[in-house]
N, C-alpha and C positions, 0 to 999 in steps of 0.2 A: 598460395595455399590459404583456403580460407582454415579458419581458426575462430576458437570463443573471444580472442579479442577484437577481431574485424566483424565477423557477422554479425546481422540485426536482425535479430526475431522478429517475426510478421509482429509479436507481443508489445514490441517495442517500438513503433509506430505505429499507433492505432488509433492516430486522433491525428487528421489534416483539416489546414485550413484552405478550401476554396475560393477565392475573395469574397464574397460573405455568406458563406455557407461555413458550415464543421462539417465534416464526415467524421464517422466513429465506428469503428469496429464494433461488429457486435459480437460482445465474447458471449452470449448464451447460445450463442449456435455455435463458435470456431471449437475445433477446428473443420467440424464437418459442412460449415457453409461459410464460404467467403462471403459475407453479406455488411454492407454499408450503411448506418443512419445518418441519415442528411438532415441538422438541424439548421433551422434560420433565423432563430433568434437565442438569445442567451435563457428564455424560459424551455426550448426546445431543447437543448441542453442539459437543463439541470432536470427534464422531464428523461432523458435520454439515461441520466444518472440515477435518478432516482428508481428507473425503472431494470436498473441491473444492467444495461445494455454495455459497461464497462464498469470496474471494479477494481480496487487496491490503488498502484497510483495512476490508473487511469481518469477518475475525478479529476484530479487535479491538472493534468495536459487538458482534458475538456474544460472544465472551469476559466484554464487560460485564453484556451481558444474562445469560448464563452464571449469572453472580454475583449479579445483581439476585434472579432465580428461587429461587437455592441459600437467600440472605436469608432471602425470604419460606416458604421450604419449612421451615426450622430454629426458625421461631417459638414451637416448641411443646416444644423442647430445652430441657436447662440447659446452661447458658451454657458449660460445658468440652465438651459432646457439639455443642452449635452451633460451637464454632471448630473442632474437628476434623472435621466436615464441611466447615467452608466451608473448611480447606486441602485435603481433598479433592476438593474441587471445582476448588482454583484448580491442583494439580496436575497433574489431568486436562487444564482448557483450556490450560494455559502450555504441556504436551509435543503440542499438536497439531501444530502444523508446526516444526519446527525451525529453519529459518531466518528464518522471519517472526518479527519481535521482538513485534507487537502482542500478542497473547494474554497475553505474561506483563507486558510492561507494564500491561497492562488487571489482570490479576490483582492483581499487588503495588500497584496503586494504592488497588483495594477493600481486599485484606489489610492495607495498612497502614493504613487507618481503620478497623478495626475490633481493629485490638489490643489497645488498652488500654480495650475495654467493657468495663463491670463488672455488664453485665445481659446476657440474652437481648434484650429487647426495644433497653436503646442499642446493641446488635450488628447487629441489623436495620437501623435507622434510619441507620446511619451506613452501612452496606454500599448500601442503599438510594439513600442521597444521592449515595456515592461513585460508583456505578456510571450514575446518570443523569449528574452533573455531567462525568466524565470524557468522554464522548461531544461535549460543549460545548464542552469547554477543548480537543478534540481539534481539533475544525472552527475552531475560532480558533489554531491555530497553523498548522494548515491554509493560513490564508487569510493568515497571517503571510509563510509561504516565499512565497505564491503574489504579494502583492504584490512581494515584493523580488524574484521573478525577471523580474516583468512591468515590473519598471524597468530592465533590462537587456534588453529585446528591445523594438525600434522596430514602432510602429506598423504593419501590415500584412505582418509578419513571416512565413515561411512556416515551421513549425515538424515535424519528424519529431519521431516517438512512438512507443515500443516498448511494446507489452503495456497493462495497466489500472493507471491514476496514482489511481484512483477517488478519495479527498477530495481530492487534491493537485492533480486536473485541474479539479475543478469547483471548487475554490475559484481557480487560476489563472485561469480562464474569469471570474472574477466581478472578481477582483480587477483585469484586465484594463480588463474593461468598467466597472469606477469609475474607473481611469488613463483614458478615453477612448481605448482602446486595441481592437483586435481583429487577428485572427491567421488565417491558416490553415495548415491542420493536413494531415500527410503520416501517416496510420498502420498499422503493421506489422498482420497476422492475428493471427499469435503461435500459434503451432500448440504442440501439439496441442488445446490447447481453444480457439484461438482469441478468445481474447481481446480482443485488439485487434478484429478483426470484428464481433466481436455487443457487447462493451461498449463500448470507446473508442468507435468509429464512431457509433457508437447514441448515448451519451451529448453527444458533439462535437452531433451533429447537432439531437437534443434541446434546445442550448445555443444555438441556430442559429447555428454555428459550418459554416464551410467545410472539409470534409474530404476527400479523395481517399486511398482505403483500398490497398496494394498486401502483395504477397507478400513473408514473411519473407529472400527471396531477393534480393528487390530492394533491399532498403535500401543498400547499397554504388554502386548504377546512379544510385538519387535524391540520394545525397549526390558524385558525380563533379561534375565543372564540365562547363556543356553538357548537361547532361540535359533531355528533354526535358520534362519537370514541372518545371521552371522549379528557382532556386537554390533550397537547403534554406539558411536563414540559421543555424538551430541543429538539437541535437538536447537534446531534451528529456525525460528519463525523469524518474518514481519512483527510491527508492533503497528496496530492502527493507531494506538493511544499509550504515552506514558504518564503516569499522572507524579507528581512530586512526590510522591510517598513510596517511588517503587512502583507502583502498582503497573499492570500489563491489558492495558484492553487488545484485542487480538480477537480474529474468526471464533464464534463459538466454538467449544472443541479443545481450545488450546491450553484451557484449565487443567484437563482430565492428563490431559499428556506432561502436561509440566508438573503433576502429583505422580505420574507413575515415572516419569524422571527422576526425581528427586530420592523415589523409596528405591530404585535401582542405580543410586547415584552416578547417574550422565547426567553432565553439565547442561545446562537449558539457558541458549543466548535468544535476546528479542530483539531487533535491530529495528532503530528507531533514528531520524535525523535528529531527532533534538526532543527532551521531553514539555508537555504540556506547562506552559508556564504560569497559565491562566486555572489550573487544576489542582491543588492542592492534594487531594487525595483522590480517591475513585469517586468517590459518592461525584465528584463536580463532575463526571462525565456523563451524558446521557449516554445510556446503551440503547443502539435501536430497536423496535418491535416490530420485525414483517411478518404481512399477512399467517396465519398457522396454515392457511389455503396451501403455501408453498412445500411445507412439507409433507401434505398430501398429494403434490407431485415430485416425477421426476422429469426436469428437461421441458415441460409443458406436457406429458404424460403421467396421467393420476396412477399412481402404483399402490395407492394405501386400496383398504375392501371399503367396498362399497355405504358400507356397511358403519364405517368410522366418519367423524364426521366433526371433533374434537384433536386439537392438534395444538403445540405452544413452537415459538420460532423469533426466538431473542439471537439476531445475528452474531451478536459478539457475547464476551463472558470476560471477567475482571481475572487474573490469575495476582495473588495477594506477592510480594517482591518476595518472600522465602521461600516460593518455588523459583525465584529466577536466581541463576547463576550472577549472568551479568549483563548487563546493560549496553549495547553497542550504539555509539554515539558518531557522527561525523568526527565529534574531538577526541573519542577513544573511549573505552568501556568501565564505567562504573558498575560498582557493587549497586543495588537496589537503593538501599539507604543511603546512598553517598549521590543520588542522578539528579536532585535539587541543586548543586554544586554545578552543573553544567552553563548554569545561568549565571550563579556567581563568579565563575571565572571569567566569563564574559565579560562582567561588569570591571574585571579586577580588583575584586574585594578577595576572592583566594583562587588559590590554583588546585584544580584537581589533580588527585591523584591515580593514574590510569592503571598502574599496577596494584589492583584490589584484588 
């Protein structure tokens, strides 16, 4: 019997490696066109990412493969012309999106296995290893946040969802389902690519998960008391970015919903592997700026009048830690002000405290 533990969403494979090619799903057509970008170099790549053609933690499985290719392409170097390729290479995929951490995490993970080669060929093999294994160790932390959030939200839970949580939903969906758990799900379009519409909805539904999809406009109406979609018990995102202070970078959008959480007090969790260490506060995050072009379309169809010609299109928005509930971590959920401590227990200088 398949089930949400066994099955894999087309979502969840969507970045293969060819022997030195990547294929990547392109999520700005799926689900309406199974269509493949075949890149052959790690710039084709972070061109692949930068251009939308994957998103959330898709970056970061590209990124790797990125690296995996760049490996196998350098075999034939000496070993000082192969590392400075493969930093060119991790160059290119780390500045594809600026606010999404994955790509350079991905990067410095391979780069730092392959430092101290003292061959061309143990430079391959360990960039090789790095870049399959990092993929693995990702989906098991994945599933880390996802159990600890689905122990905090009661069986038959109705949950709102902003934009694509991609590993972090389908690992919550699973983790669920070994709690004896299931949920339905409330989720945003997420314009302009709509996200939410064609991946969340799709993959929920693929999960056989109950889902009732509405308009980025709505989510303030679904989270009032009295709605006619029944109570929203939580709100549930991704976190592209945690900065030390709390703070929440996240899809644009996710600010608005985590203000009208808050004044209808439903808890608002952001699930995040681990926060920015490198980030003190928000200000150290860049927020990206695309094109305003793209909100004058939809899908690659212009829907604004003809007539408009002026547009603003800030992918992400900072939500300040007092609209966040709590903080969902691989090692368990901190309050806002307390998700600096996720490092320091690491270090073992103290121990978090998970029941905040």
């Amino acid at each position: 019997m398949t089930t949400a533990r066994t099955m894999i969403p087309a979502l969840d494979d969507s970045v293969r490696v060819h022997g030195q090619t990547v294929h990547i799903l392109d999520r700005r057509v799926f689900p309406e066109t199974l269509s493949w970008v075949v890149s052959e170099s790690a710039e084709d790549v972070a061109r692949a990412i930068r251009e939308m053609v994957t998103q959330s933690s898709g970056p970061l499985f590209a990124a790797y493969a990125g690296m995996e290719i760049t490996a196998l392409q350098v075999a034939g170097l000496k070993l000082a012309q192969a590392q400075t390729r493969m930093q060119q290479a991790g160059a290119a995929l780390a500045s594809a999106r600026p606010t999404n951490n994955h790509p350079r995490e991905a990067v410095d993970h391979v780069l730092g296995a392959v430092q101290s080669a003292r061959s061309t060929g143990e430079l391959v093999d360990r960039a090789v290893e790095a870049a399959q294994s990092g993929p693995v160790a990702y989906r098991a932390r994945s599933y880390a946040l996802g159990r600890e959030t689905a122990a905090l939200l009661a069986d038959g839970s109705r949950i709102l969802t902003h934009c694509w949580m991609d590993s972090y939903l389908i690992e919550l969906v699973r983790a669920a389902t070994d709690a004896g758990k299931s949920f339905e799900w409330v989720a945003t379009e997420t314009r302009p690519y709509l996200q939410g519409a064609r991946l969340t909805a799709h993959t929920l539904a693929e999960l056989g998960q109950s889902v009732t999809l509405i308009t980025d406009g709505m989510g303030a109406a679904a989270l009032s008391p009295g709605s006619s979609i029944g109570p929203i018990d939580a709100l549930v995102t991704a976190a592209d970015r945690v900065s030390l202070d709390g703070s929440v970078v996240n899809k644009v959008g996710t600010l608005g919903l985590a203000i009208a959480a808050t004044a209808f007090d439903v808890p608002f969790y952001a699930l995040v592997q681990a926060p920015d260490e490198n980030a003190p506060t928000a200000d150290d995050i860049v927020i990206e700026q695309r094109d305003p072009a793209e909100v004058l379309h939809t899908l690659g169809r212009r829907t604004a009048s003809g007539l408009v010609t002026e547009a603003w299109y800030p992918a992400f928005d900072v939500t300040p830690g007092r609209f966040v509930s709590k903080i969902i971590t691989d090692r368990g959920a901190f309050a806002p002000s307390d998700v600096h401590r996720y490092w320091s227990d690491a270090r073992g200088r103290a121990r978090p405290n998970s029941a905040v």
